[in-house]
PyMOL Python script that loads the backbone (N, CA, C, O; Angstrom):
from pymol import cmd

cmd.read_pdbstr("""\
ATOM      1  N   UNK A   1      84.117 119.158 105.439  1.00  0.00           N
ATOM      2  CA  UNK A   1      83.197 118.947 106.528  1.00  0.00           C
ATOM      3  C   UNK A   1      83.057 117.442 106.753  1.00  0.00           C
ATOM      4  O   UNK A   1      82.859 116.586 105.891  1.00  0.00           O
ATOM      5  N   UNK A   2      83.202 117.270 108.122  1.00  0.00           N
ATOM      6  CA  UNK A   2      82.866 115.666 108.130  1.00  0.00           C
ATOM      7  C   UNK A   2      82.312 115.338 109.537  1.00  0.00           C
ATOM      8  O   UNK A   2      82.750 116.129 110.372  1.00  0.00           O
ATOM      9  N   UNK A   3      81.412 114.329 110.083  1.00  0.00           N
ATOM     10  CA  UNK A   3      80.822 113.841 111.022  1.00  0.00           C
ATOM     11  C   UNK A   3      82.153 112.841 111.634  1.00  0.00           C
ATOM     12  O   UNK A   3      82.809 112.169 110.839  1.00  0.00           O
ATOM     13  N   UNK A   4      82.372 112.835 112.704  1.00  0.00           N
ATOM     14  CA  UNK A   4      83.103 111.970 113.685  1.00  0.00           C
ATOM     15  C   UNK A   4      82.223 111.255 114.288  1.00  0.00           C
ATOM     16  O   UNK A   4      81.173 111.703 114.749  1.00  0.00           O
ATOM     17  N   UNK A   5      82.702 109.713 114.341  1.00  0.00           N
ATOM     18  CA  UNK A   5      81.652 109.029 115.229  1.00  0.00           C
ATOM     19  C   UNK A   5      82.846 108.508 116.631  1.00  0.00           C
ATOM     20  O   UNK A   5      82.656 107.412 117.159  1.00  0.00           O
ATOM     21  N   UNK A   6      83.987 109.385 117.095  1.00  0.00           N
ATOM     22  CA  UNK A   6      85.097 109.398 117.640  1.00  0.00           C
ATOM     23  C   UNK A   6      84.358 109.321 118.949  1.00  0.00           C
ATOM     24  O   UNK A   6      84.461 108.232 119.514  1.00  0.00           O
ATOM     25  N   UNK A   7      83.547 110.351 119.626  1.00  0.00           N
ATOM     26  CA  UNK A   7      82.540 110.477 121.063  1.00  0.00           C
ATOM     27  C   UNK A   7      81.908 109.124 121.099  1.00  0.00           C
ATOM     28  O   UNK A   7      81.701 108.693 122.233  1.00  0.00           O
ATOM     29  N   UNK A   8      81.527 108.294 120.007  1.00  0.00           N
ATOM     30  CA  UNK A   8      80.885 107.208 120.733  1.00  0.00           C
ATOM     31  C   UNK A   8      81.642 106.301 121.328  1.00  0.00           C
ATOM     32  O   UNK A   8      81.362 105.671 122.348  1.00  0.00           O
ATOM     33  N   UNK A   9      83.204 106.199 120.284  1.00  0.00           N
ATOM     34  CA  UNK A   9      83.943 104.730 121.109  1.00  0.00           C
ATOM     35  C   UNK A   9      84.309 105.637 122.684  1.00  0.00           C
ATOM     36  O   UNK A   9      83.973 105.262 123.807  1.00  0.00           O
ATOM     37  N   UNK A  10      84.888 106.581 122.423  1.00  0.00           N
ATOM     38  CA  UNK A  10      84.600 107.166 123.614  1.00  0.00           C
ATOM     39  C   UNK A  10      83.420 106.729 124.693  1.00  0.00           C
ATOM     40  O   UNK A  10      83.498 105.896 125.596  1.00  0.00           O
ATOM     41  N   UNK A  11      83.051 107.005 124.566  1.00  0.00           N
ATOM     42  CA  UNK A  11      81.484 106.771 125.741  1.00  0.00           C
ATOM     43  C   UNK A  11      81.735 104.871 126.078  1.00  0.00           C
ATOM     44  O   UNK A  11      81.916 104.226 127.111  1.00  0.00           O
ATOM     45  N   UNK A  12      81.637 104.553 124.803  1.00  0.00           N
ATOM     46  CA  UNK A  12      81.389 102.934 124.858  1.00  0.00           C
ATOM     47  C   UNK A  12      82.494 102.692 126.036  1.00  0.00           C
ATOM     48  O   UNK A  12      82.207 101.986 127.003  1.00  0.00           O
ATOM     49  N   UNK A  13      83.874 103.363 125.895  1.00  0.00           N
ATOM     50  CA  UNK A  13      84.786 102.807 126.617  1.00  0.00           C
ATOM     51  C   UNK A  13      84.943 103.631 128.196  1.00  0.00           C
ATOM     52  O   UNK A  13      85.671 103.075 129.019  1.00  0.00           O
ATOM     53  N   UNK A  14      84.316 104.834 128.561  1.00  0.00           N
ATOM     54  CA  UNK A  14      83.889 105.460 129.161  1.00  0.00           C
ATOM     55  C   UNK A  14      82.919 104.140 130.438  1.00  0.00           C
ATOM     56  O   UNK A  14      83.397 103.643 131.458  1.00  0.00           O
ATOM     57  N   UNK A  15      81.657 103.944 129.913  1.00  0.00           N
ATOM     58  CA  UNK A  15      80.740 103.298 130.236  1.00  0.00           C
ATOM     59  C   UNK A  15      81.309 101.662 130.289  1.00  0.00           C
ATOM     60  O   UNK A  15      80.551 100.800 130.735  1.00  0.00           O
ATOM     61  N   UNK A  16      82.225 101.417 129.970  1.00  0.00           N
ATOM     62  CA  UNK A  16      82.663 100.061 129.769  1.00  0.00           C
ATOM     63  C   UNK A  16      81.148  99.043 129.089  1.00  0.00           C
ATOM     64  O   UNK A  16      80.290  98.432 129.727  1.00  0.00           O
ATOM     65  N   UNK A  17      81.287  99.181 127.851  1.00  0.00           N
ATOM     66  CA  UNK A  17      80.313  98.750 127.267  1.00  0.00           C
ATOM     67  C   UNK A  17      80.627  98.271 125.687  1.00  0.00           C
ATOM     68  O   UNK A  17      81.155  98.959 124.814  1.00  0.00           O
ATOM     69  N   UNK A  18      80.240  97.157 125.600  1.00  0.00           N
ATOM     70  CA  UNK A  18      81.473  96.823 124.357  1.00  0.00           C
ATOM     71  C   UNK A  18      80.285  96.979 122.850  1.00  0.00           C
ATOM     72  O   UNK A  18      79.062  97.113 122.885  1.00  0.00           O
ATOM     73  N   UNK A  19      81.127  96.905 121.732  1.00  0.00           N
ATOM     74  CA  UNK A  19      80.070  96.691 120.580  1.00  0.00           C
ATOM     75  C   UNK A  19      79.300  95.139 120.594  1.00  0.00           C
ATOM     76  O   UNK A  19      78.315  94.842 119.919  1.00  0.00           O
ATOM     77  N   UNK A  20      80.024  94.256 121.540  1.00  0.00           N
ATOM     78  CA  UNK A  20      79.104  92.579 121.817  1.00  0.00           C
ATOM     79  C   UNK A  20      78.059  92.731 122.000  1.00  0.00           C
ATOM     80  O   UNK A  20      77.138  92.254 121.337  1.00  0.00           O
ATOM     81  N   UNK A  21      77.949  93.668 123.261  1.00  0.00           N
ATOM     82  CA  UNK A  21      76.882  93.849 124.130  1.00  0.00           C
ATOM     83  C   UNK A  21      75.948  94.491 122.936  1.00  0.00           C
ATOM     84  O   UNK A  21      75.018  93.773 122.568  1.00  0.00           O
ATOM     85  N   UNK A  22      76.120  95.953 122.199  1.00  0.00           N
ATOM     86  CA  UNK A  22      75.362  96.249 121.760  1.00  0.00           C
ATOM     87  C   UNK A  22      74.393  95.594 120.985  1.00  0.00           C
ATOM     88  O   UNK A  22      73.171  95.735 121.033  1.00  0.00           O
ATOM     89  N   UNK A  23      75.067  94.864 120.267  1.00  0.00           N
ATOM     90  CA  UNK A  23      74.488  93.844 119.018  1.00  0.00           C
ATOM     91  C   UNK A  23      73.754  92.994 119.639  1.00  0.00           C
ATOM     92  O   UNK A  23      72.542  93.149 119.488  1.00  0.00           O
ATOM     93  N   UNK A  24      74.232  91.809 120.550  1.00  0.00           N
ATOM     94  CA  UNK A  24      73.725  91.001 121.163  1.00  0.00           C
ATOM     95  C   UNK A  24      73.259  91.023 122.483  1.00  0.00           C
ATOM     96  O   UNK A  24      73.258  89.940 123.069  1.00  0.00           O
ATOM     97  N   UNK A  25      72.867  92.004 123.075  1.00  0.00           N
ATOM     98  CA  UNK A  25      72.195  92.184 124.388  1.00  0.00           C
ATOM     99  C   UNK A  25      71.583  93.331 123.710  1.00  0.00           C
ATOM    100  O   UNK A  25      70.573  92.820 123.226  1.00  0.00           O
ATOM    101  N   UNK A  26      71.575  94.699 123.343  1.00  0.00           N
ATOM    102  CA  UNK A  26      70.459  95.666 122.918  1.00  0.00           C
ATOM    103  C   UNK A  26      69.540  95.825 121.472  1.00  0.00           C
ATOM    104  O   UNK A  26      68.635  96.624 121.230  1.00  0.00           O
ATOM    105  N   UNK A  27      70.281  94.473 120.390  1.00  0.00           N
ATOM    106  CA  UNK A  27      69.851  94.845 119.624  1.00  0.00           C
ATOM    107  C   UNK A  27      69.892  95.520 118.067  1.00  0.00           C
ATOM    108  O   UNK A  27      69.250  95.437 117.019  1.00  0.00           O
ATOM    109  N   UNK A  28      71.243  96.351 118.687  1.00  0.00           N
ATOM    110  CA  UNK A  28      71.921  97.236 117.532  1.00  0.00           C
ATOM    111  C   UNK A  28      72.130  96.646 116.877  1.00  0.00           C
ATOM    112  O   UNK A  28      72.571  95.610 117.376  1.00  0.00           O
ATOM    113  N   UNK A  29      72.071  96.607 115.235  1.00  0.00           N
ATOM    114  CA  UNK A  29      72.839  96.040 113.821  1.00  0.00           C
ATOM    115  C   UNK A  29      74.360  96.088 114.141  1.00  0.00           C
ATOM    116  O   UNK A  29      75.051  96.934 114.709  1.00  0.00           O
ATOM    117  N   UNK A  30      74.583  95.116 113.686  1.00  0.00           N
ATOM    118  CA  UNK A  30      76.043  95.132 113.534  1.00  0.00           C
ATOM    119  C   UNK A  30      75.959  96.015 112.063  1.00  0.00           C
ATOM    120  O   UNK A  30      77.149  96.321 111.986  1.00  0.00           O
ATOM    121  N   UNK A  31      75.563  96.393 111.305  1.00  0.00           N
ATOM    122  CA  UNK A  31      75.579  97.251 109.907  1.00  0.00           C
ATOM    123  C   UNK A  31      75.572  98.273 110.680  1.00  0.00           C
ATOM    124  O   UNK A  31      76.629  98.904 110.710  1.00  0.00           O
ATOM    125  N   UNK A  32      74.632  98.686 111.386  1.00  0.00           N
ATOM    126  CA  UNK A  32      75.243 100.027 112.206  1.00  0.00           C
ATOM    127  C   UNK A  32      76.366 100.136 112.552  1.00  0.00           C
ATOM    128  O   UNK A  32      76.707 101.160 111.961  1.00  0.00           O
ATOM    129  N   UNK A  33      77.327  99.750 113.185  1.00  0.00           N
ATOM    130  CA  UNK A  33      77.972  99.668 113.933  1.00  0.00           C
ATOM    131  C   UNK A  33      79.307  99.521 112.900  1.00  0.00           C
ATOM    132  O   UNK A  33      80.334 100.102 113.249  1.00  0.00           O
ATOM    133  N   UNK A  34      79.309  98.847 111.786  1.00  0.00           N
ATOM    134  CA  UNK A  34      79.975  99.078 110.648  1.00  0.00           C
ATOM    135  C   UNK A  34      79.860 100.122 109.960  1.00  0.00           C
ATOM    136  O   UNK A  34      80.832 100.288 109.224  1.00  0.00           O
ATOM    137  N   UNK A  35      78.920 101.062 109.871  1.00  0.00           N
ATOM    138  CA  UNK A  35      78.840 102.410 109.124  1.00  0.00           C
ATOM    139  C   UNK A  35      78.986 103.249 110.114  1.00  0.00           C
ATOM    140  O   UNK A  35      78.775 104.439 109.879  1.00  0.00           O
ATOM    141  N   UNK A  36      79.310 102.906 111.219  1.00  0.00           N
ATOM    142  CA  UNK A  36      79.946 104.215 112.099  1.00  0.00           C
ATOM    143  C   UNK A  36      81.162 104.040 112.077  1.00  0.00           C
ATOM    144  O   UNK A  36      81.745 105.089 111.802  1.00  0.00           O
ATOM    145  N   UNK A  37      81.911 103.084 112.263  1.00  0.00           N
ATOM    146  CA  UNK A  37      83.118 102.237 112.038  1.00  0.00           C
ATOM    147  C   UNK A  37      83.914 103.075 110.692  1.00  0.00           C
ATOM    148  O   UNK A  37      85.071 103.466 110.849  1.00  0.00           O
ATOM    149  N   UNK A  38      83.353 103.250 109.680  1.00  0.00           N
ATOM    150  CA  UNK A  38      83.475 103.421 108.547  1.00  0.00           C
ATOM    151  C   UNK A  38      83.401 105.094 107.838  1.00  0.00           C
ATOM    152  O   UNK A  38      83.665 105.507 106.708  1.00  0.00           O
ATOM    153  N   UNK A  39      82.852 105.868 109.253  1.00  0.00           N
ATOM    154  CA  UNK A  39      82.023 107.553 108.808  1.00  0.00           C
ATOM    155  C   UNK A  39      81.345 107.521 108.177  1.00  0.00           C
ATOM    156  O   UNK A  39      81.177 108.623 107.654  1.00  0.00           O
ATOM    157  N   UNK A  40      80.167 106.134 107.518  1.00  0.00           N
ATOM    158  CA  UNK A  40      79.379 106.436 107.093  1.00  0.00           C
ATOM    159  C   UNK A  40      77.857 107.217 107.616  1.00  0.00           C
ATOM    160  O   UNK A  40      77.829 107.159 108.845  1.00  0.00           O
ATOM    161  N   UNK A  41      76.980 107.709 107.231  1.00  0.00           N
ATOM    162  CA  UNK A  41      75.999 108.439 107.731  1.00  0.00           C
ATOM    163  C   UNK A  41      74.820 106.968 108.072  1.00  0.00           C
ATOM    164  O   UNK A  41      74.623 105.899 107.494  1.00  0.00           O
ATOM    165  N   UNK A  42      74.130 107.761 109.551  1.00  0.00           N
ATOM    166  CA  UNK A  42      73.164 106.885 110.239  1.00  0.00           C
ATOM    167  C   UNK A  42      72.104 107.754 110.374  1.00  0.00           C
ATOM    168  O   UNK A  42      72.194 108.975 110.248  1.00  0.00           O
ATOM    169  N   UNK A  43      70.753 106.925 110.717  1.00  0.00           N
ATOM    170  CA  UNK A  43      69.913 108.051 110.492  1.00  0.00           C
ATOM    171  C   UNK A  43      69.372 108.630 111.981  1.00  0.00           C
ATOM    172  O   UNK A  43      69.651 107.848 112.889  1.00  0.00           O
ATOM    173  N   UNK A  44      68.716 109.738 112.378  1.00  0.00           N
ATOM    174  CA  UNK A  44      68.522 110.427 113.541  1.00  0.00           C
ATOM    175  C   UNK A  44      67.807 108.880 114.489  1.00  0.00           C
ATOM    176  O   UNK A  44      67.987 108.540 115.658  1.00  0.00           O
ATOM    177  N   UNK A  45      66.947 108.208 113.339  1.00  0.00           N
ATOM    178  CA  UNK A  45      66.669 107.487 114.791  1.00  0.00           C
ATOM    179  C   UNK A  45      67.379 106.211 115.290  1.00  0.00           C
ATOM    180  O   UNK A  45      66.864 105.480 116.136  1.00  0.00           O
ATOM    181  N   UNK A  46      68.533 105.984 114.754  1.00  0.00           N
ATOM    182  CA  UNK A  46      69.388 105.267 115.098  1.00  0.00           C
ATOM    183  C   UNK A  46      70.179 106.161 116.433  1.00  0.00           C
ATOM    184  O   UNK A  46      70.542 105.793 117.550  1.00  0.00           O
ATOM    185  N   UNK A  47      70.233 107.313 115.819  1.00  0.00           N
ATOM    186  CA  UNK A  47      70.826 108.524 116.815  1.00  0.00           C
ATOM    187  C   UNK A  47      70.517 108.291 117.972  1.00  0.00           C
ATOM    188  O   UNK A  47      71.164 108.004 118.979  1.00  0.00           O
ATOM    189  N   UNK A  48      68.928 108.513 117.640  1.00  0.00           N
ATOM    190  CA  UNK A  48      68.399 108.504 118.752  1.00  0.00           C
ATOM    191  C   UNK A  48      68.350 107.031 120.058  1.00  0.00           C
ATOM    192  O   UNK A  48      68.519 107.031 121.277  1.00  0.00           O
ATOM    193  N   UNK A  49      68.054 105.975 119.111  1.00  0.00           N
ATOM    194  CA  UNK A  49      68.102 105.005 119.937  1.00  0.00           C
ATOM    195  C   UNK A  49      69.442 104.748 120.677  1.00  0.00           C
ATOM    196  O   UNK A  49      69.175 104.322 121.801  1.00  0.00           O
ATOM    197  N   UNK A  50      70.783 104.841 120.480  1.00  0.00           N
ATOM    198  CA  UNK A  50      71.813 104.713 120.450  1.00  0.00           C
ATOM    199  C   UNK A  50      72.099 105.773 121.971  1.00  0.00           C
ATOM    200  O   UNK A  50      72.650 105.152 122.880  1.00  0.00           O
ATOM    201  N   UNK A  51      71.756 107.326 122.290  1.00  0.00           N
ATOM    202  CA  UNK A  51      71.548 107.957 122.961  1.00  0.00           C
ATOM    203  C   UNK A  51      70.798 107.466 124.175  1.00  0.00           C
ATOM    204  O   UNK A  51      71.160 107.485 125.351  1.00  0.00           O
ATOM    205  N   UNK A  52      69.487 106.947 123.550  1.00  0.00           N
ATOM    206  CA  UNK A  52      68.393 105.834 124.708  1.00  0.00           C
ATOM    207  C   UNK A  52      69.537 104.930 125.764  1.00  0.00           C
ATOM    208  O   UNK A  52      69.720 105.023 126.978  1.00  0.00           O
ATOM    209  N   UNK A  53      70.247 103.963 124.632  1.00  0.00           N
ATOM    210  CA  UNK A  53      70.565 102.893 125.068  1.00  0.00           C
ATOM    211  C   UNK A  53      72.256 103.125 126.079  1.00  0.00           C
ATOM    212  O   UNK A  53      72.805 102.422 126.928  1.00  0.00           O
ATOM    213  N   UNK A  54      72.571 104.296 125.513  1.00  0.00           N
ATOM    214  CA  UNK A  54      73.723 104.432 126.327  1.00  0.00           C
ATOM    215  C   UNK A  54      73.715 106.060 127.187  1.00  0.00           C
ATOM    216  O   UNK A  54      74.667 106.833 127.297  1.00  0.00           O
ATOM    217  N   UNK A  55      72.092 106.251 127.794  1.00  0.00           N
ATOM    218  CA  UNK A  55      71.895 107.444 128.399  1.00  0.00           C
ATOM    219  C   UNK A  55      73.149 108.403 127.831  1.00  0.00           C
ATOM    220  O   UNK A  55      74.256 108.619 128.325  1.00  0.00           O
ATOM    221  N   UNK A  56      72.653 108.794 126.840  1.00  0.00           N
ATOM    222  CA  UNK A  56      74.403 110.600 126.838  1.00  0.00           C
ATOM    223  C   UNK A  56      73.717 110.658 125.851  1.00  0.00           C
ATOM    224  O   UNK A  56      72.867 109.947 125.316  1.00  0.00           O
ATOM    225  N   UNK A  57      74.415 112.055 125.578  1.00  0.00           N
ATOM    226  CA  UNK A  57      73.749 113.169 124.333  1.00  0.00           C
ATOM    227  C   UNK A  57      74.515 112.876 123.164  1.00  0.00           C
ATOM    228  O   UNK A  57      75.444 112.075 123.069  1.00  0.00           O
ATOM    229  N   UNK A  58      73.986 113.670 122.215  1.00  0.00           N
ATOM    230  CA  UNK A  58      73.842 113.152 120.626  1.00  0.00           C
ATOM    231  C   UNK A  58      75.787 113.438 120.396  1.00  0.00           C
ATOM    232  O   UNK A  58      76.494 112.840 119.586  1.00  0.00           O
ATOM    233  N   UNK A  59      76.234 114.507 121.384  1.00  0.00           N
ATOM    234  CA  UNK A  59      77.567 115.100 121.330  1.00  0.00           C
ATOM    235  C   UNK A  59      78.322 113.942 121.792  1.00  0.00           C
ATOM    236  O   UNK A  59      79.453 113.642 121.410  1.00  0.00           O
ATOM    237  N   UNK A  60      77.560 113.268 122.706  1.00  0.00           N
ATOM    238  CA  UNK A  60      78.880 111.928 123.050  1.00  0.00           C
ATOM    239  C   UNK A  60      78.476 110.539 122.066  1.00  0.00           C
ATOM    240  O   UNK A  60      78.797 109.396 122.391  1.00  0.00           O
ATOM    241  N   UNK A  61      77.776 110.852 120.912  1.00  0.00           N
ATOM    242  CA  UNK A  61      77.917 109.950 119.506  1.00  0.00           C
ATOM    243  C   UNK A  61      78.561 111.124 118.253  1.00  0.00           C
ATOM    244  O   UNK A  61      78.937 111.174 117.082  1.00  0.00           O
ATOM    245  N   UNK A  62      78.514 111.320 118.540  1.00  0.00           N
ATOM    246  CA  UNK A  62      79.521 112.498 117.052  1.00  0.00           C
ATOM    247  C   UNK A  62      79.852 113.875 117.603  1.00  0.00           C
ATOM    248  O   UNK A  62      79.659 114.629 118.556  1.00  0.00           O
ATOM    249  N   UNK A  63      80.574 113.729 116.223  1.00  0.00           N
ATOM    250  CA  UNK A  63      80.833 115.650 116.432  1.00  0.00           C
ATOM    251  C   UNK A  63      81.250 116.071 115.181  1.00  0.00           C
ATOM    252  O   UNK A  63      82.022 115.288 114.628  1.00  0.00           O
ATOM    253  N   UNK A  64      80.954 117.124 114.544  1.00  0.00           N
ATOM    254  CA  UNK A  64      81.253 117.562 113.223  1.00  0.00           C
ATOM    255  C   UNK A  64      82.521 118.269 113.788  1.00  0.00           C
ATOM    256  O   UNK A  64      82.828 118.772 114.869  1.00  0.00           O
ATOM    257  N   UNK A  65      83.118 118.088 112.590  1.00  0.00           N
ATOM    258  CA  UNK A  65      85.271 118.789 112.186  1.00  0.00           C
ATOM    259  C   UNK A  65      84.622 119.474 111.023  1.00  0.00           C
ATOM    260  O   UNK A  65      83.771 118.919 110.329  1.00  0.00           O
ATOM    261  N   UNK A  66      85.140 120.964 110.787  1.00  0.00           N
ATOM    262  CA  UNK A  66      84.965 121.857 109.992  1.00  0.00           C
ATOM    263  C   UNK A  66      86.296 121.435 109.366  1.00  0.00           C
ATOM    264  O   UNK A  66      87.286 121.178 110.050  1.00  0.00           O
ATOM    265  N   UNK A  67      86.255 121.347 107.319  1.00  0.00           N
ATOM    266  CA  UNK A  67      87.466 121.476 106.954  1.00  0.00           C
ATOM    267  C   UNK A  67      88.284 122.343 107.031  1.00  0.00           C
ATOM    268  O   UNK A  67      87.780 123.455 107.190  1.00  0.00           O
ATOM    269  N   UNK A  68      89.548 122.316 106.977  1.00  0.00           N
ATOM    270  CA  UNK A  68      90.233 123.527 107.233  1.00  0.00           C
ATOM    271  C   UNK A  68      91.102 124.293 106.552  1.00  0.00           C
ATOM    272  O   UNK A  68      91.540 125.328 107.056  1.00  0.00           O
TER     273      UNK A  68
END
""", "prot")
cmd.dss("prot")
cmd.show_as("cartoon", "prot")
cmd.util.cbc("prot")
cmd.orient("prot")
């Protein structure tokens, strides 16, 4: 079982919106942005803010892959 954070570069590049911007115009940690980078786990309200800041649903920041 594993979390994909694959939907966000998606979106980011979707929205034309870079990780610069995030960090330095919204705010976001660059440590965030390295533990998504990485599949590490973030917490819902990072989720959440992240959703705020780039209007789309929690599905266009992750998606769980069932092992197979």
């Amino acid at each position: 079982m594993m979390i994909s954070y694959a939907p966000f570069y998606r979106t980011l590049f979707k929205k034309d919106i870079t990780e610069y911007h995030l960090i330095f115009k919204q705010g976001v940690p660059a440590s965030t942005l390295h533990r998504m980078k990485h599949g590490k786990p973030i917490t819902t309200t990072t989720l959440d803010t992240l959703c705020f800041i780039l209007n789309c649903k929690v599905s266009d920041i992750l998606e769980y892959i069932e092992d197979q």
